[in-house]
C-alpha positions in Angstrom: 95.1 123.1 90.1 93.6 122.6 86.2 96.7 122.7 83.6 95.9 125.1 81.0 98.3 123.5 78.7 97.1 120.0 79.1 92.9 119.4 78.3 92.5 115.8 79.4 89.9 116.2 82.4 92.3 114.2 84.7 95.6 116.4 84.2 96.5 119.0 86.9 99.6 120.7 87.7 100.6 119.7 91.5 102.6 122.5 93.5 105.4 121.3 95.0 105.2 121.4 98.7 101.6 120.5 98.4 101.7 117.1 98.8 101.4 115.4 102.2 101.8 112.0 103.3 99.0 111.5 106.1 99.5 107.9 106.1 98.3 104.7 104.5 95.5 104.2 102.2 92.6 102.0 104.1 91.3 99.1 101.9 87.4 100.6 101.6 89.0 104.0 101.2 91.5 102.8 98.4 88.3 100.8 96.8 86.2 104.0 97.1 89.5 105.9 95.5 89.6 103.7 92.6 86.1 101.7 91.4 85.1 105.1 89.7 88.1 104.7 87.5 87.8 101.1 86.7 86.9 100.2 83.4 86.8 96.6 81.1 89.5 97.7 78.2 91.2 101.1 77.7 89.3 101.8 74.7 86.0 101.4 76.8 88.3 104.6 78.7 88.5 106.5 75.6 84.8 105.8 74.6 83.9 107.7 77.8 86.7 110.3 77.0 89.4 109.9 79.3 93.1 109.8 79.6 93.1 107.8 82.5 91.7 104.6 84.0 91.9 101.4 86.2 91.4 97.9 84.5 91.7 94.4 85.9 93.8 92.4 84.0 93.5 89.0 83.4 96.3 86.1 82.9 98.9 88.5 83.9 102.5 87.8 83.3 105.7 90.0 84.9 108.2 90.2 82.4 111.9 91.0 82.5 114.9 91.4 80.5 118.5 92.8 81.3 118.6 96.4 79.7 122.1 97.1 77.8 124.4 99.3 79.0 123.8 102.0 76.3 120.1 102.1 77.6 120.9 102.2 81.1 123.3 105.2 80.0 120.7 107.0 78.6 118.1 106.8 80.8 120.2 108.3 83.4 121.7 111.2 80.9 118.0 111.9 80.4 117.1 111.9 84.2 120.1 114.4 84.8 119.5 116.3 82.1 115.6 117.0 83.5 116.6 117.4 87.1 118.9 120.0 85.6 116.0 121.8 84.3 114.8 122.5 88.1 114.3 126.3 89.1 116.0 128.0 92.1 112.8 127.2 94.4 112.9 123.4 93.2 114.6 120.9 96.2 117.5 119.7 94.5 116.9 116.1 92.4 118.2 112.9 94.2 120.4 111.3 92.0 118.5 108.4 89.9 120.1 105.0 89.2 117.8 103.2 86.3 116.5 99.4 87.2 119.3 97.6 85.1 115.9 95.3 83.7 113.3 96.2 81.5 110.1 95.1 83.6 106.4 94.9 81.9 103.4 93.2 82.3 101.5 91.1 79.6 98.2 90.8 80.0 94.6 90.1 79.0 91.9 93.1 79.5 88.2 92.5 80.0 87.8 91.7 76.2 90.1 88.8 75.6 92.7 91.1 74.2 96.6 91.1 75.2 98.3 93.9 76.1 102.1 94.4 77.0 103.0 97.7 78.6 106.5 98.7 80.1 106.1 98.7 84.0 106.2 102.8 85.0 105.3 102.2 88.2 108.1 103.5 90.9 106.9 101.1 93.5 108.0 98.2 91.4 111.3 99.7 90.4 112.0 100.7 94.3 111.2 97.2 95.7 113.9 95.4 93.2 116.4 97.7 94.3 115.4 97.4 98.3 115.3 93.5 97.6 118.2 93.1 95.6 120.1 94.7 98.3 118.9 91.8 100.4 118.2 88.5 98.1 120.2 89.5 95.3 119.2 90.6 91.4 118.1 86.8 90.3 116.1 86.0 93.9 114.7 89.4 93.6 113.1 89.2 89.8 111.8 85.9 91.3 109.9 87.2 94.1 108.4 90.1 92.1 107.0 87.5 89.6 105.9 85.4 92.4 104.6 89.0 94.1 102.4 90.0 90.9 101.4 86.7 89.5 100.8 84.7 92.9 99.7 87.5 95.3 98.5 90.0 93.7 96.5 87.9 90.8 94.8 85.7 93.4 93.4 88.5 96.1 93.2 91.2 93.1 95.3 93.5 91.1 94.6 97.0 89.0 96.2 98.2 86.4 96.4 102.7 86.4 96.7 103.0 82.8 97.3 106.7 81.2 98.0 108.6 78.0 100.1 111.2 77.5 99.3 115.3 76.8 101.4 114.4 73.4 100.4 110.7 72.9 96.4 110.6 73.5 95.9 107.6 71.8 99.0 105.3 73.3 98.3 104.0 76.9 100.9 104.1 79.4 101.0 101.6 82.9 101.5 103.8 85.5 100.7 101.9 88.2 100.1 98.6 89.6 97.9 98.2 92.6 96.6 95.4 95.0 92.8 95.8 95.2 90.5 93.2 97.0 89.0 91.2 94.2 84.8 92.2 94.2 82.1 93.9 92.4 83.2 97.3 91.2 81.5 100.6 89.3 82.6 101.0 86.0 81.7 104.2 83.0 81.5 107.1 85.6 82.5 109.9 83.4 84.8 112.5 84.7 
């Protein structure tokens, strides 16, 4: 349903209980999902007046660093703090434990220009805690880079790249996906 306290042509409110899970995403249907959105830079995005798009990146590099404890600390206060804020008709919050890393990408856009942006995507965050149950924290961060800059570089990776209601001008990675490299539609406006 359109957000009438949020303009950008991609933002909607979802109502909870809406969302279904009627299985996984085909390749053609995921390509089909995503081509409109692709574009060669994120200010080539703006240009055509959105808050949110797909880019492929180029020389693409997973980054982590140990988070300090303070940080850690914080981020869960600050998860608590919102799940707090949940109504009476809200399904209670699981509790959140925050990746003890920093994860982000570097990476080159269409342009030639290098980016760095803080990994948002949930997907990443769940499979090091999955695999660390299993390989442990230093096998894990290994086979993420190997997953993003062997795997997904070489058959084809997007970048889901947003702004904020507050922050229209500051980009955000919000999610990392494996797309079959290929010819792709770019400027649809929204």
């Amino acid at each position: 349903m359109p957000n009438s306290q949020d303009k950008r042509a991609e933002s909607c409110k979802v109502l909870q209980g809406t969302i279904k899970n009627i299985g996984k995403c085909a390749s053609d249907e995921k390509r089909h999902l995503l081509e409109p959105l692709i574009t060669p830079t994120m200010e080539a995005a703006a240009e055509l007046g959105r808050s949110l798009t797909a880019i492929r990146p180029q020389q693409v590099r997973f980054i982590h660093r140990p988070k300090p404890a303070t940080a850690i600390q914080q981020e869960a206060a600050a998860y608590e703090r919102s799940a707090r804020q949940a109504n009476m008709l809200d399904q209670e919050v699981e509790p959140f434990e925050p990746t003890p890393h920093m994860l982000a990408f570097s990476y080159t856009d269409q342009s030639g220009v290098r980016h760095t942006h803080q990994c948002g995507d949930w997907e990443t965050h769940t499979a090091f805690w999955k695999w660390r149950q299993s390989y442990g924290e230093a096998r894990t961060l290994q086979m993420l880079k190997e997953k993003y800059e062997g795997e997904y570089v070489e058959k084809g990776i997007v970048f889901i790249l947003g702004t904020l209601a507050k922050r229209p001008k500051q980009w955000t990675l919000l999610g990392v996906v494996r797309l079959d490299k290929g010819a792709y539609q770019t400027g649809f406006a929204f």
